[in-house]
PDB file of N, CA, C and O in Angstrom:
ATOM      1  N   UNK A   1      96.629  95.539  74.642  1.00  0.00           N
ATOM      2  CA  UNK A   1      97.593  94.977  75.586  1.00  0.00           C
ATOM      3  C   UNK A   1      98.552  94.053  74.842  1.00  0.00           C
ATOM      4  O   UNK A   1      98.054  93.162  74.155  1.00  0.00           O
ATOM      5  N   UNK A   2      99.690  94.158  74.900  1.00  0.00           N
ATOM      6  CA  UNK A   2     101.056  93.236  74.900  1.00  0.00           C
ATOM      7  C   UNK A   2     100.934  92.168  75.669  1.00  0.00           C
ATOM      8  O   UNK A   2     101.205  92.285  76.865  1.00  0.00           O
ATOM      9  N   UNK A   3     100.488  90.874  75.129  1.00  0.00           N
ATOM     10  CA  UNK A   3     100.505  89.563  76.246  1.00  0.00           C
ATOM     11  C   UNK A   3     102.256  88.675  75.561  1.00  0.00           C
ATOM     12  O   UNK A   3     102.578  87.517  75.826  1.00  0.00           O
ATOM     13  N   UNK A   4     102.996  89.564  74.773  1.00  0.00           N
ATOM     14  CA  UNK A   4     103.957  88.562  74.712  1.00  0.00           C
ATOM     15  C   UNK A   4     104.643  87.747  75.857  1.00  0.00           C
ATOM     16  O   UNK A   4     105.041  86.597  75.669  1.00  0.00           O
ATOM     17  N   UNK A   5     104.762  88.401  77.058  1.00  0.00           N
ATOM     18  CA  UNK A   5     104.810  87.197  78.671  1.00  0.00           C
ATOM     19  C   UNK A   5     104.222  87.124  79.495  1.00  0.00           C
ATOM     20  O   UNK A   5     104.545  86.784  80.634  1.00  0.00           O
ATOM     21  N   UNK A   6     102.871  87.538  78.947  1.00  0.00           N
ATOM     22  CA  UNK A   6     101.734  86.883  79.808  1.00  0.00           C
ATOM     23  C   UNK A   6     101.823  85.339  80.087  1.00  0.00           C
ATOM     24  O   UNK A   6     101.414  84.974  81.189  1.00  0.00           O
ATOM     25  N   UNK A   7     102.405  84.196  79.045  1.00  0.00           N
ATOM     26  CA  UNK A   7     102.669  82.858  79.566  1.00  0.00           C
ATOM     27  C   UNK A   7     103.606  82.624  80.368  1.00  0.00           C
ATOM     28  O   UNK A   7     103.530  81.843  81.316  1.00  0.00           O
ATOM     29  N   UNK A   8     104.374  83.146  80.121  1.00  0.00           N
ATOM     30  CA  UNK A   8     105.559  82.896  81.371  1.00  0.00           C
ATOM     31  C   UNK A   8     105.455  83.566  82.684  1.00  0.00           C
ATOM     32  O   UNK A   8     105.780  82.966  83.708  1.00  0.00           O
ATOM     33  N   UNK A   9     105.056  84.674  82.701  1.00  0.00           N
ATOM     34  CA  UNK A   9     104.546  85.572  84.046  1.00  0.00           C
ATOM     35  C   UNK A   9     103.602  84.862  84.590  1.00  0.00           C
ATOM     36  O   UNK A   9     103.708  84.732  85.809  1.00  0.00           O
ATOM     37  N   UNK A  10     102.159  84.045  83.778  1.00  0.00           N
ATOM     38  CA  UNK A  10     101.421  83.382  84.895  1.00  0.00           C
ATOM     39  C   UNK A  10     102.200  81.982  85.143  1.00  0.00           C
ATOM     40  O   UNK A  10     101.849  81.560  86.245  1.00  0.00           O
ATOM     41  N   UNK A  11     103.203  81.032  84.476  1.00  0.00           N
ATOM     42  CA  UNK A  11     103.793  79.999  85.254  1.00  0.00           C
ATOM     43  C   UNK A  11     104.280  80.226  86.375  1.00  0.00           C
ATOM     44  O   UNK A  11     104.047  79.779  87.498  1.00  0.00           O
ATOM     45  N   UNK A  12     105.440  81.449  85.706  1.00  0.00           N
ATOM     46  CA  UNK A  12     106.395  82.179  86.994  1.00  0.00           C
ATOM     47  C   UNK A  12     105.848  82.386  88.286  1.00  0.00           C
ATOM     48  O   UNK A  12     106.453  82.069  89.310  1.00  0.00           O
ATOM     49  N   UNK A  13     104.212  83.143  88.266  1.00  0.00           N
ATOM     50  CA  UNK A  13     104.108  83.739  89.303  1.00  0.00           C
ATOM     51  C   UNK A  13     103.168  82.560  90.418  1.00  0.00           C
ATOM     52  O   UNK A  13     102.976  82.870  91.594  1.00  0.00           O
ATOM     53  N   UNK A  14     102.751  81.471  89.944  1.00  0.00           N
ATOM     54  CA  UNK A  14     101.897  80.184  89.844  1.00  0.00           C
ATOM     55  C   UNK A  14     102.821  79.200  90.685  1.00  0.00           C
ATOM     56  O   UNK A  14     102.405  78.657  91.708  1.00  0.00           O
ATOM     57  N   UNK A  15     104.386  78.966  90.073  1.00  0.00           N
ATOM     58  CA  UNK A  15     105.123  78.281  90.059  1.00  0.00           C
ATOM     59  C   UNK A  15     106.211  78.745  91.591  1.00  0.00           C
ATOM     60  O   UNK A  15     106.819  77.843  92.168  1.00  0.00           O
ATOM     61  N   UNK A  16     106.317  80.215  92.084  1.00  0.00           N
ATOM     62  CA  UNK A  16     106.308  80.548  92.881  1.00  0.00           C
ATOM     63  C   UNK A  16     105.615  80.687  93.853  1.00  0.00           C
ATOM     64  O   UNK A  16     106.011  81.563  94.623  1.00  0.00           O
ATOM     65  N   UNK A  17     104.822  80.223  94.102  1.00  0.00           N
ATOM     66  CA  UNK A  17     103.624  80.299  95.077  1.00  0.00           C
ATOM     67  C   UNK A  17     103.317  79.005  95.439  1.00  0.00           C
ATOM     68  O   UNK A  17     102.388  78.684  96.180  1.00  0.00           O
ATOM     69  N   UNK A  18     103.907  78.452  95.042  1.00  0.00           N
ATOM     70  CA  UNK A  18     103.661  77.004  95.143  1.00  0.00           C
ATOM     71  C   UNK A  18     102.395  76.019  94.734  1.00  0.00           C
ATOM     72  O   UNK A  18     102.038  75.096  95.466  1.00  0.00           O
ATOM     73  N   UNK A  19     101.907  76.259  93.763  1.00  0.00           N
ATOM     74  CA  UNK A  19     100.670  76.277  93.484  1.00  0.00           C
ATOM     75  C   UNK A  19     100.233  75.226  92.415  1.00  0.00           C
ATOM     76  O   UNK A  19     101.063  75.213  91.507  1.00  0.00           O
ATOM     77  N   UNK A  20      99.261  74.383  92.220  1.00  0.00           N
ATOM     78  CA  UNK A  20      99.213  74.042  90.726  1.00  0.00           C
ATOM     79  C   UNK A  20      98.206  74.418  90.000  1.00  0.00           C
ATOM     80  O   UNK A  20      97.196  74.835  90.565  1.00  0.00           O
ATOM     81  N   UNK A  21      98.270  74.352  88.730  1.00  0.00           N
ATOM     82  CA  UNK A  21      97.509  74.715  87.281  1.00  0.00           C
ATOM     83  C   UNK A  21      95.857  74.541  87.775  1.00  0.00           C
ATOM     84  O   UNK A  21      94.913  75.305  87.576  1.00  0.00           O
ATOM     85  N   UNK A  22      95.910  73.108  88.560  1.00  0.00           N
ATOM     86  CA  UNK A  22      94.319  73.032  89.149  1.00  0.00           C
ATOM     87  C   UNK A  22      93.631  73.824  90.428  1.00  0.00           C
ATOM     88  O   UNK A  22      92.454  74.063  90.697  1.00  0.00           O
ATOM     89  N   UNK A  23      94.900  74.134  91.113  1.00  0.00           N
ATOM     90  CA  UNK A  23      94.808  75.161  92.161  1.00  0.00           C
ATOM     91  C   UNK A  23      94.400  76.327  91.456  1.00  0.00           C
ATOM     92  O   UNK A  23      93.228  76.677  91.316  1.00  0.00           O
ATOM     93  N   UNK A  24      95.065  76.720  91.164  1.00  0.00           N
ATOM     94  CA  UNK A  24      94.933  77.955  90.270  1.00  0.00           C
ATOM     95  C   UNK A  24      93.697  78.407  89.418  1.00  0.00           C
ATOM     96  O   UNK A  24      93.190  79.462  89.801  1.00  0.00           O
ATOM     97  N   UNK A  25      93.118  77.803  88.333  1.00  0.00           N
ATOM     98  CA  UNK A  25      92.227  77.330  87.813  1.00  0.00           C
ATOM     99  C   UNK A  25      90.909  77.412  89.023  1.00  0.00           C
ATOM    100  O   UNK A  25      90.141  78.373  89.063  1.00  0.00           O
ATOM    101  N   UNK A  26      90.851  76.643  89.640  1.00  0.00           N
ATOM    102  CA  UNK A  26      89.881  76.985  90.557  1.00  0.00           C
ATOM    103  C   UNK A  26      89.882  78.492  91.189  1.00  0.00           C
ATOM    104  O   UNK A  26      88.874  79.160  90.960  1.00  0.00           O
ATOM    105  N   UNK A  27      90.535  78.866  91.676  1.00  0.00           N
ATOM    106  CA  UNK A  27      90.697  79.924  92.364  1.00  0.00           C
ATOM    107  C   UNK A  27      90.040  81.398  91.600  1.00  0.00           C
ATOM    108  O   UNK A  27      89.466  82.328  92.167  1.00  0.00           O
ATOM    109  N   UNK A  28      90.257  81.283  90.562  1.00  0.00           N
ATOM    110  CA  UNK A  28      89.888  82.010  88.875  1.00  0.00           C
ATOM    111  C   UNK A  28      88.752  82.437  89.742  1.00  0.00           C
ATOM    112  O   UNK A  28      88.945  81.784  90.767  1.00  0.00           O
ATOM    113  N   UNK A  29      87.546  83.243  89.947  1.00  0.00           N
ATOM    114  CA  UNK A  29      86.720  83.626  89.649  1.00  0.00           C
ATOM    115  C   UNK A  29      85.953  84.398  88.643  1.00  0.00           C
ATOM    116  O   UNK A  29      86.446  85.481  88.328  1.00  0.00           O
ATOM    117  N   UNK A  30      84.560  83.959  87.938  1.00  0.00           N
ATOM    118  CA  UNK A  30      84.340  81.710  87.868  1.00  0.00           C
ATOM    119  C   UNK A  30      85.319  81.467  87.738  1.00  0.00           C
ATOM    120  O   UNK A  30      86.173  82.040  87.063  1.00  0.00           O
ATOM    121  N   UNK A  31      85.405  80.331  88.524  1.00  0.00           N
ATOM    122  CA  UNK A  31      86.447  78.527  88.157  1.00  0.00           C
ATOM    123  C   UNK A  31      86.979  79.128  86.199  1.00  0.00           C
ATOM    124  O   UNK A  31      86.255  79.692  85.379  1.00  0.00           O
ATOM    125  N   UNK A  32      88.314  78.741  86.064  1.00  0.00           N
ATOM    126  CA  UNK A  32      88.746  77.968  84.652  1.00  0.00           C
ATOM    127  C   UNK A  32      88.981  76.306  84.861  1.00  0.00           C
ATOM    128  O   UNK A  32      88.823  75.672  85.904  1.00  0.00           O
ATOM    129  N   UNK A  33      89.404  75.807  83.551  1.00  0.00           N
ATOM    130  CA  UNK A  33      89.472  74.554  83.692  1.00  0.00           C
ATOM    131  C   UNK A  33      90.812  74.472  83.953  1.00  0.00           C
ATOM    132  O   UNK A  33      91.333  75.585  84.012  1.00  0.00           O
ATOM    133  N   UNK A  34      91.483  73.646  84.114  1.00  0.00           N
ATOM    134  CA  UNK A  34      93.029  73.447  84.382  1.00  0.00           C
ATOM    135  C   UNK A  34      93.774  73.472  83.051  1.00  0.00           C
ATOM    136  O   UNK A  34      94.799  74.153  83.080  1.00  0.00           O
ATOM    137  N   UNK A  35      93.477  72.857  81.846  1.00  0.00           N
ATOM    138  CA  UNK A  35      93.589  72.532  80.839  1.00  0.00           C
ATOM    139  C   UNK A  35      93.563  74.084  80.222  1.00  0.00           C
ATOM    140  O   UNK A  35      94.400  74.442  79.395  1.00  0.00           O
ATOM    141  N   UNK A  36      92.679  74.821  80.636  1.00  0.00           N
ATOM    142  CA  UNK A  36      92.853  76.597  79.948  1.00  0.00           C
ATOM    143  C   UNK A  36      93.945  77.392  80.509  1.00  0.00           C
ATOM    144  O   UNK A  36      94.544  78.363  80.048  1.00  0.00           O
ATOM    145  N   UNK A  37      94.093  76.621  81.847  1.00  0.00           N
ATOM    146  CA  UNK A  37      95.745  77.789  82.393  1.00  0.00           C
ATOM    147  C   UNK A  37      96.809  77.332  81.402  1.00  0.00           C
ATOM    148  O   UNK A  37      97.481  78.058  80.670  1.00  0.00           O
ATOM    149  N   UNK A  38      96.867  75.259  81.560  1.00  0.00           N
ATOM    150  CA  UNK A  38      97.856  75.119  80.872  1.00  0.00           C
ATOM    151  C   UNK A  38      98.128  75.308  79.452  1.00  0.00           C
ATOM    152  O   UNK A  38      99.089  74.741  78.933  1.00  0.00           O
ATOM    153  N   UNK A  39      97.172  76.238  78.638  1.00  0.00           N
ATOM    154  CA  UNK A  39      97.022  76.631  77.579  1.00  0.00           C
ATOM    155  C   UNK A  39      97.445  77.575  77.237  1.00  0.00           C
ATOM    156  O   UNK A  39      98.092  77.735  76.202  1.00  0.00           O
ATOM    157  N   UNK A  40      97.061  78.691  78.334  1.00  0.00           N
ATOM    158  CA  UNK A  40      97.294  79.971  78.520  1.00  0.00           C
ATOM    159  C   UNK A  40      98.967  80.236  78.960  1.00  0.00           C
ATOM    160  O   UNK A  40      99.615  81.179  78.507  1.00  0.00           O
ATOM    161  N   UNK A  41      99.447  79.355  79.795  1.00  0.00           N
ATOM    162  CA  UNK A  41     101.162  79.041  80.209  1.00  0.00           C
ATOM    163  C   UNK A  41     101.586  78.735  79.227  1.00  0.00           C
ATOM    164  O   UNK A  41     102.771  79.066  79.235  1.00  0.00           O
ATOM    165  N   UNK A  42     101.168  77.979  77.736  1.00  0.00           N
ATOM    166  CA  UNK A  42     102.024  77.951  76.738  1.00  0.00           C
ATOM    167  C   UNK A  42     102.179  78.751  75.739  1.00  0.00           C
ATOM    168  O   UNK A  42     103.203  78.851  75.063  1.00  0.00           O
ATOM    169  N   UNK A  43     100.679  79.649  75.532  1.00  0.00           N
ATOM    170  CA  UNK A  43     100.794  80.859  74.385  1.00  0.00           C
ATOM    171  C   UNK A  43      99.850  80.328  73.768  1.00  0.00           C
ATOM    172  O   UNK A  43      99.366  80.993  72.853  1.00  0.00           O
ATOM    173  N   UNK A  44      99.360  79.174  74.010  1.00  0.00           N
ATOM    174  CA  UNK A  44      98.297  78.628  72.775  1.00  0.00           C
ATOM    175  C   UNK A  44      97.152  79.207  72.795  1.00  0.00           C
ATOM    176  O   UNK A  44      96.864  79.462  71.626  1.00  0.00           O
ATOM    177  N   UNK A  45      95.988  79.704  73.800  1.00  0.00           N
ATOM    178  CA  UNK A  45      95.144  80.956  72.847  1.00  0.00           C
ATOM    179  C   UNK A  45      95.321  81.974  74.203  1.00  0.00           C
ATOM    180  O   UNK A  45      95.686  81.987  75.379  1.00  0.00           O
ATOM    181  N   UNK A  46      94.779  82.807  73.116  1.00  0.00           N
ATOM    182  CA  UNK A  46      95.057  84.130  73.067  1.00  0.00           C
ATOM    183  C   UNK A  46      94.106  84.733  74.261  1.00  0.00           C
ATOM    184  O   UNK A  46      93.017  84.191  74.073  1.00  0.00           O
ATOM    185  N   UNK A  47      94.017  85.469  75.230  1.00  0.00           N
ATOM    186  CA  UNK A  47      93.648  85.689  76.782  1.00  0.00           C
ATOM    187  C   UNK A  47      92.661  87.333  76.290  1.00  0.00           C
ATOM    188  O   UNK A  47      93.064  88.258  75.586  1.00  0.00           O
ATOM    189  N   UNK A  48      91.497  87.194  76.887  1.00  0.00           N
ATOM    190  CA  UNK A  48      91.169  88.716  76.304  1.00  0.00           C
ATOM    191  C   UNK A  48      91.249  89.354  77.610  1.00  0.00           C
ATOM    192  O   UNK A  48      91.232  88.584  78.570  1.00  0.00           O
ATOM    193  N   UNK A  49      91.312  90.309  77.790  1.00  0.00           N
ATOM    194  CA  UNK A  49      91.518  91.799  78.675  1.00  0.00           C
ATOM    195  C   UNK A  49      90.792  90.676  80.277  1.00  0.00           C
ATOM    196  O   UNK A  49      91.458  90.326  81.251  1.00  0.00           O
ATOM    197  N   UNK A  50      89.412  90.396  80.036  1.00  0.00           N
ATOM    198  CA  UNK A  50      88.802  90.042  80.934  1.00  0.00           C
ATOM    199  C   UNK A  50      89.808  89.019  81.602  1.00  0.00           C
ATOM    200  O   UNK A  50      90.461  89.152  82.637  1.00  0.00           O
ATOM    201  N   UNK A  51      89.744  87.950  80.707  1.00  0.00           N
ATOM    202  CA  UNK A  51      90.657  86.463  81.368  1.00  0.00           C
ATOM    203  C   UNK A  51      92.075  86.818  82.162  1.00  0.00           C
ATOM    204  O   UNK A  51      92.256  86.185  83.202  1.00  0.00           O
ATOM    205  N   UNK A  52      93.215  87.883  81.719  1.00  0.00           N
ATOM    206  CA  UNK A  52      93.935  88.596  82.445  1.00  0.00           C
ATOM    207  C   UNK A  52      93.521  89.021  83.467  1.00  0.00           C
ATOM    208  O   UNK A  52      93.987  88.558  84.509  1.00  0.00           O
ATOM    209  N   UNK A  53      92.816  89.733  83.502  1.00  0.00           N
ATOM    210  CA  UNK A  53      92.445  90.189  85.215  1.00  0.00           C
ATOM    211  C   UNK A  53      92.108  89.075  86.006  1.00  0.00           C
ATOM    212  O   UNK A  53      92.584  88.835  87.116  1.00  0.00           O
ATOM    213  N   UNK A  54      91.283  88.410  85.410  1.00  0.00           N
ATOM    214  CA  UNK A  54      91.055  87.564  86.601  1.00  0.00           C
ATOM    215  C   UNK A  54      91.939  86.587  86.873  1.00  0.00           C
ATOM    216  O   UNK A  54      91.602  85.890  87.831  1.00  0.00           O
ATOM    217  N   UNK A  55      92.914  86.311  86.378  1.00  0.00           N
ATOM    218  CA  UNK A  55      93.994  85.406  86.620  1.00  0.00           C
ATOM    219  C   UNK A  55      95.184  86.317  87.316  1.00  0.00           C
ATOM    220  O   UNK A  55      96.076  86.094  88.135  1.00  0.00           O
ATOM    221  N   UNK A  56      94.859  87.135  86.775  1.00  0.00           N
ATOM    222  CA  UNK A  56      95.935  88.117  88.153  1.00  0.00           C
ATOM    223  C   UNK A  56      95.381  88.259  89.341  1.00  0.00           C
ATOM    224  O   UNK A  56      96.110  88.124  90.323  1.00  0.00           O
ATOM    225  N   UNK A  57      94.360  88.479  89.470  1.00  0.00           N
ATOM    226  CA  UNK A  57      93.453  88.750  90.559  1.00  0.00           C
ATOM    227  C   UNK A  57      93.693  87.128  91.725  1.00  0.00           C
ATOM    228  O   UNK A  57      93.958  86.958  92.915  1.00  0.00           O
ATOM    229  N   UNK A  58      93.521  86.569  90.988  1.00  0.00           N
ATOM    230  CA  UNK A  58      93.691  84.907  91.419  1.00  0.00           C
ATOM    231  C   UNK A  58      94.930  84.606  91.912  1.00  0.00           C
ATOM    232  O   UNK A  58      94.956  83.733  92.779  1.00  0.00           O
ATOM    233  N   UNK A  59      96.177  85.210  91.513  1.00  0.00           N
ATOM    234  CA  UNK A  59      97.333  84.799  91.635  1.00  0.00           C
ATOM    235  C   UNK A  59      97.753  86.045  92.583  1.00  0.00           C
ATOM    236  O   UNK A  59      98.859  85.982  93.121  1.00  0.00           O
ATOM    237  N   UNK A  60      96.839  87.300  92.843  1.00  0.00           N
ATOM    238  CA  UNK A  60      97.294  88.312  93.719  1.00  0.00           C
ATOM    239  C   UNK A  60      98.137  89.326  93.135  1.00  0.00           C
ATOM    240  O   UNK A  60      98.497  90.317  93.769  1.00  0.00           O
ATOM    241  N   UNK A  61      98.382  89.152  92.221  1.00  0.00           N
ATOM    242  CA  UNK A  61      99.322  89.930  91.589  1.00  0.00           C
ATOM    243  C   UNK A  61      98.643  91.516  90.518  1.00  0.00           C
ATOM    244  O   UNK A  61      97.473  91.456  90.140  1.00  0.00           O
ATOM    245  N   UNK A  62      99.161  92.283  90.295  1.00  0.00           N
ATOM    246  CA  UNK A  62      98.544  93.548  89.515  1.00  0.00           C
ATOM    247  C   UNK A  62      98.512  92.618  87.799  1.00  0.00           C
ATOM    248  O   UNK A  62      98.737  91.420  87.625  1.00  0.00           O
ATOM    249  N   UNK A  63      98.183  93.586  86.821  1.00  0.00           N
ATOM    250  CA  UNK A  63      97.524  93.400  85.724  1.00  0.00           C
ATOM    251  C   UNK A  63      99.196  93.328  85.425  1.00  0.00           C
ATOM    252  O   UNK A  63      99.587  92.212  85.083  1.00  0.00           O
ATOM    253  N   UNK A  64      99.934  94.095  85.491  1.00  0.00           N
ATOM    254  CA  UNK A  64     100.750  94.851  85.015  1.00  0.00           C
ATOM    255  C   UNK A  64     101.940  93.898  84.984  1.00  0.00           C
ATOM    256  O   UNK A  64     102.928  93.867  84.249  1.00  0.00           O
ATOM    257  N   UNK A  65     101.395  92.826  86.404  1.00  0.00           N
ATOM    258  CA  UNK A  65     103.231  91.745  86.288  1.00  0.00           C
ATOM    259  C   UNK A  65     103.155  91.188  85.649  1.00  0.00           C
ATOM    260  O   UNK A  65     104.197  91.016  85.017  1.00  0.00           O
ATOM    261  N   UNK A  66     101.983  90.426  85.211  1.00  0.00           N
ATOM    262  CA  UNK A  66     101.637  89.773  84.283  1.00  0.00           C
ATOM    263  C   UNK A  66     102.430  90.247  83.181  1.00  0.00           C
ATOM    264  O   UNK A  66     103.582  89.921  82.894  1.00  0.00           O
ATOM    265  N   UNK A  67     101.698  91.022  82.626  1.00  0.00           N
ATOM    266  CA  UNK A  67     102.362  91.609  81.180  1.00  0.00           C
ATOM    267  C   UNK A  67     103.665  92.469  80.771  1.00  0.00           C
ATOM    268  O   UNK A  67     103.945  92.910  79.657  1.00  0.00           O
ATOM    269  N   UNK A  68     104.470  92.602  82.124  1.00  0.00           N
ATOM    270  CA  UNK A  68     105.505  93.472  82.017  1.00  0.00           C
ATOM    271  C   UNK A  68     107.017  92.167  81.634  1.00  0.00           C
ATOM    272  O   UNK A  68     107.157  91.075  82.185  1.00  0.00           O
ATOM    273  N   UNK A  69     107.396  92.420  81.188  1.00  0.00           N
ATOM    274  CA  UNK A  69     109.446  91.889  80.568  1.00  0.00           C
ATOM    275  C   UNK A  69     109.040  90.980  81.986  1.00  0.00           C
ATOM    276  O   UNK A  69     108.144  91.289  82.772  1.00  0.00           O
ATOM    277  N   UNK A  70     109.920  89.811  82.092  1.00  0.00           N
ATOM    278  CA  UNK A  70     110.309  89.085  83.503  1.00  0.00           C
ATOM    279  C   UNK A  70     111.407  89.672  83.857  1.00  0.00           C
ATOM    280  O   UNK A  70     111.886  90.499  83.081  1.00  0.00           O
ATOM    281  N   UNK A  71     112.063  89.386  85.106  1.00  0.00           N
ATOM    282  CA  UNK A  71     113.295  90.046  85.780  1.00  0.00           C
ATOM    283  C   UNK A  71     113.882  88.639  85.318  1.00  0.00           C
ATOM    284  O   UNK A  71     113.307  87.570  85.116  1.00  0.00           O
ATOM    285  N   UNK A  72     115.098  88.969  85.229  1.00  0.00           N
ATOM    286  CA  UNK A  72     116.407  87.678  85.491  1.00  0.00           C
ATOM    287  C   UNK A  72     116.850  87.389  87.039  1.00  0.00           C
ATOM    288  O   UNK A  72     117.424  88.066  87.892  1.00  0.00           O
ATOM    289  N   UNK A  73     116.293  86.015  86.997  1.00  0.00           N
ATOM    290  CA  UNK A  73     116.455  85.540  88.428  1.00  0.00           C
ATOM    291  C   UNK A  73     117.644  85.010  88.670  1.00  0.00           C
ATOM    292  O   UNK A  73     117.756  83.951  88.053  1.00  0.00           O
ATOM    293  N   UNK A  74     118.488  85.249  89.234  1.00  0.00           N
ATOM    294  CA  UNK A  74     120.101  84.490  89.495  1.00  0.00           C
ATOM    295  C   UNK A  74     120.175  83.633  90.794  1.00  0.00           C
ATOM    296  O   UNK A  74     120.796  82.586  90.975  1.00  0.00           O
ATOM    297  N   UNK A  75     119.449  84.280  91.585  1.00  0.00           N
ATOM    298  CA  UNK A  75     119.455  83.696  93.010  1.00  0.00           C
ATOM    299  C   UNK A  75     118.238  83.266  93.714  1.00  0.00           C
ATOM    300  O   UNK A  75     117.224  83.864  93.356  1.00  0.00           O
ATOM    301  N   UNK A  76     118.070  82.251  94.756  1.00  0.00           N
ATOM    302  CA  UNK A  76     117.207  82.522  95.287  1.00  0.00           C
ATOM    303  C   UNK A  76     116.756  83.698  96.281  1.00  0.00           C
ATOM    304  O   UNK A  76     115.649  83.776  96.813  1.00  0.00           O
ATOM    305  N   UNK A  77     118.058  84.801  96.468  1.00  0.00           N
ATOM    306  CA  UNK A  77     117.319  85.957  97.091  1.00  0.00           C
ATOM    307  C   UNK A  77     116.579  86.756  95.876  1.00  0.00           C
ATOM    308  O   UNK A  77     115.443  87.209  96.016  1.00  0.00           O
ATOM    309  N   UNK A  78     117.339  86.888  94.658  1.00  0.00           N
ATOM    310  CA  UNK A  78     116.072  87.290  94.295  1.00  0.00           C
ATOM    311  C   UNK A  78     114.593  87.034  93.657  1.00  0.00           C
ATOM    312  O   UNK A  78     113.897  87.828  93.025  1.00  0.00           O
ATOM    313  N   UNK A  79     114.395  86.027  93.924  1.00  0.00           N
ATOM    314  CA  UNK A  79     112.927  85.212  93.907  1.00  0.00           C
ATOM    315  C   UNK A  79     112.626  85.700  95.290  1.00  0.00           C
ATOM    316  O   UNK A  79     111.546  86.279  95.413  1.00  0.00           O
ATOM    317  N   UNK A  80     113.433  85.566  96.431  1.00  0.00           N
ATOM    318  CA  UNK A  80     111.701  86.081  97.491  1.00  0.00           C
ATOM    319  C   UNK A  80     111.937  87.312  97.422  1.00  0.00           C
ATOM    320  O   UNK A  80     111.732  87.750  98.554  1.00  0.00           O
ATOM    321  N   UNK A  81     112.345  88.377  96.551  1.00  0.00           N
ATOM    322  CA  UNK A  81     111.949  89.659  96.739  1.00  0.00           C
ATOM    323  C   UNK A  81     110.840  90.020  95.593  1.00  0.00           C
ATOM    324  O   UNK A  81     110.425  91.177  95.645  1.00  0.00           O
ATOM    325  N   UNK A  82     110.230  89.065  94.419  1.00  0.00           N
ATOM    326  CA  UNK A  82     109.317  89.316  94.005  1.00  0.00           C
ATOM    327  C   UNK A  82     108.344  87.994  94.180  1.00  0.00           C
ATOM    328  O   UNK A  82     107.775  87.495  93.209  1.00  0.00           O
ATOM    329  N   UNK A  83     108.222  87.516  95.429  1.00  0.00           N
ATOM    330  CA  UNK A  83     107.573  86.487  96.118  1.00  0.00           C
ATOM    331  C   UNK A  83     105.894  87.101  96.408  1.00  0.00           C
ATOM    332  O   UNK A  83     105.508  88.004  97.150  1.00  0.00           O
ATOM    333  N   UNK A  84     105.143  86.194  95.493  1.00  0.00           N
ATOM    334  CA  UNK A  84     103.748  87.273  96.020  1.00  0.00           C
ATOM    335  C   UNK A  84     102.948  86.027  96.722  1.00  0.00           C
ATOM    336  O   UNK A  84     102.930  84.957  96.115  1.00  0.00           O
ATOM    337  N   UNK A  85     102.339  86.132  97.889  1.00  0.00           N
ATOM    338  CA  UNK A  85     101.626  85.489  98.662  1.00  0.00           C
ATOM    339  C   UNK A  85     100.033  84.907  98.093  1.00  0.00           C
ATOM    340  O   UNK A  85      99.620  85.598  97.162  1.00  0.00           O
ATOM    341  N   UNK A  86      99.618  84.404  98.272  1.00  0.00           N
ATOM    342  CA  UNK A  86      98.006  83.999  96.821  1.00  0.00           C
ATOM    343  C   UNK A  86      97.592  84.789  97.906  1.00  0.00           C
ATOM    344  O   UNK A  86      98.017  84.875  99.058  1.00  0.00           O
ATOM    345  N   UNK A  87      96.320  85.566  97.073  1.00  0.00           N
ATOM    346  CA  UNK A  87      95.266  85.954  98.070  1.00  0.00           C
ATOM    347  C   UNK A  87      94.363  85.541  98.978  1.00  0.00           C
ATOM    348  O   UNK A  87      93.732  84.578  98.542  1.00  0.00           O
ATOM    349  N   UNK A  88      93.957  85.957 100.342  1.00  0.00           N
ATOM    350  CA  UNK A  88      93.450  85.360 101.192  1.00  0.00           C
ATOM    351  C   UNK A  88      92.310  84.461 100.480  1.00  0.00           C
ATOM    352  O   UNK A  88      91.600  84.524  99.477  1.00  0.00           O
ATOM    353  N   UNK A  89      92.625  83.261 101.976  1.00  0.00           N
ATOM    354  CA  UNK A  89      91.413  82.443 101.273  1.00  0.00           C
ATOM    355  C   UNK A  89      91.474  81.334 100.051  1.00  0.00           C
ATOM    356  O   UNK A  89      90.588  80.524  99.780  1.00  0.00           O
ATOM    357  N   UNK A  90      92.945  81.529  99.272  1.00  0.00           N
ATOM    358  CA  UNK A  90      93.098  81.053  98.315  1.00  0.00           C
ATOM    359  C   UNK A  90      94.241  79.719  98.888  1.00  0.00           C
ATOM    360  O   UNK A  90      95.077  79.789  99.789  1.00  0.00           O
ATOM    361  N   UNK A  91      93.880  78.483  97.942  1.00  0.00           N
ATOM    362  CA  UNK A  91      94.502  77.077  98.663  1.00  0.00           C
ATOM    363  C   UNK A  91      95.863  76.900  97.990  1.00  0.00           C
ATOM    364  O   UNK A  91      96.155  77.070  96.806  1.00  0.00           O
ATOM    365  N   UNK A  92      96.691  76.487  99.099  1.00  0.00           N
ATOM    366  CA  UNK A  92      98.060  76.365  98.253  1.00  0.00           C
ATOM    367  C   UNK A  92      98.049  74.676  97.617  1.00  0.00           C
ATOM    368  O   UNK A  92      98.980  74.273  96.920  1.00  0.00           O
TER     369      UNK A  92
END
């Protein structure tokens, strides 16, 4: 797998949702620490196959947004057209 924007795809998609690093982090199943998202949001280590899924899984999103190019956002219409809702159950 290509994680070159795996850090920015999980801020992006984190940061849209309205969410924080400790929100998030919890939500992980198991729990991460907060301190490993904000690790993982900067590039500083390296995420194996497993830790991806479950942080997508957490954030609702496929494997795939994660790791795919970001779109160029110009507007706020187009932010709510790739607006993803956290998964049920999950705390904003």
């Amino acid at each position: 797998m290509d994680y070159q924007y795996l850090p920015h795809n999980i801020r992006f998609y984190r940061v849209i949702q309205g969410r924080s690093q400790d929100d998030l982090a919890r939500s992980v199943e198991p729990p991460l620490s907060r301190s490993w998202i904000a690790a993982m949001e900067k590039g500083l280590w390296p995420a194996s196959p497993e830790h991806v899924e479950r942080v997508a899984k957490a954030l609702g999103v496929p494997v795939a947004a994660l790791l795919r190019r970001p779109r160029i956002v110009k507007s706020a219409a187009d932010v709510t057209s790739v607006i993803v809702a956290p998964p049920d159950g999950a705390a904003r």
